[in-house]
C-alpha angles and dihedrals in degrees: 000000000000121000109249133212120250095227142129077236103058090038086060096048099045078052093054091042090045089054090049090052094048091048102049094040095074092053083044089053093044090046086051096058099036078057098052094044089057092045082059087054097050100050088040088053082044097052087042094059097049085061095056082047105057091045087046084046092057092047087062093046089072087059094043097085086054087047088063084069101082100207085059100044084053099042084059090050090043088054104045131050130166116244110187145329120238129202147156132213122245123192121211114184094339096314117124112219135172121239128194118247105160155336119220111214122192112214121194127238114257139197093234088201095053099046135078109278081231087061106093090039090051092051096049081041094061105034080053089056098039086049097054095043086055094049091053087050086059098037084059091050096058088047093061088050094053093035092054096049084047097052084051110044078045087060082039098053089045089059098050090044107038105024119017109042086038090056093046094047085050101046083047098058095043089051090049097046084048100044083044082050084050105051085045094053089055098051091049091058097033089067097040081059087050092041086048095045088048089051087047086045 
């Protein structure tokens, strides 16, 4: 801890910084907990997801036998590409984070009465299951983000809590014992002067 000056000074300004602590901790605290319920609505839109995909998942398995077909794994392929990824960014207590919109798929045109009668469901199949994947990519990013700013306002808030306010109450207390010390002292001497100048009278 660094050593502190015993002065009026000083006193004044542990007081200034004790007031600014107490006054940014409780945004801190408030940030903190707009963060971890957003946290909770992440893993819960995560969770969520991986529920859709495994039923999407299932979905696909009917058409995997014919996937093993590779002329059919490639006609699919052939048929769907993936265009672009949109997506917007949200803000939660002063965090940027990305959010999936859509995905914009291309599907090739197609003769209906050449091609297999599995085909339509396949591909729908198959762009359910991409998008999704996509939007959990993005989902896990915006958990990072969140997850990041969290990690650091809760350091933030430790340090307000546990370190900084602590520190100023104490520093307070030691200037104003000293300072107390001080003004006694002074009287003190203050009435041994008066005591000598009334024996020399």
């Amino acid at each position: 801890m660094p050593k502190i000056k015993l002065t009026k000074s000083e006193l004044k300004s542990q007081r200034d910084s004790l007031r600014q602590f107490s006054r940014f901790l409780p945004t801190l605290q408030l940030k903190k907990q707009q963060l971890q319920l957003e946290m909770r609505r992440c893993q819960d839109e995560i969770d969520k997801l991986h529920e859709e995909m495994k039923r999407s998942s299932d979905s696909v398995a009917r058409w995997s036998a014919l996937f093993a077909d590779s002329n059919a794994a490639q006609k699919i392929s052939g048929l769907l590409k993936l265009i672009a990824v949109r997506t917007e960014t949200h803000n939660i207590a002063g965090v940027d984070f990305p959010a999936f919109v859509s995905a914009d798929f291309d599907v090739s045109p197609y003769d209906l009465f050449s091609e297999e009668p599995w085909i339509d469901d396949a591909i729908l199949s198959v762009k359910t299951l991409l998008e999704q994947k996509l939007r959990e990519k993005i989902l896990r990013r915006q958990h990072e983000c969140i997850n990041t700013e969290l990690r650091t306002t809760t350091q933030r808030v430790n340090l307000f809590e546990k370190i900084k306010i602590p520190q100023s109450k104490e520093n307070i207390r030691v200037i104003q014992i000293y300072l107390g010390d001080q003004d006694t002292a002074g009287v003190a001497r203050a009435k041994i002067a008066k005591s000598k100048l009334g024996e020399i009278a």
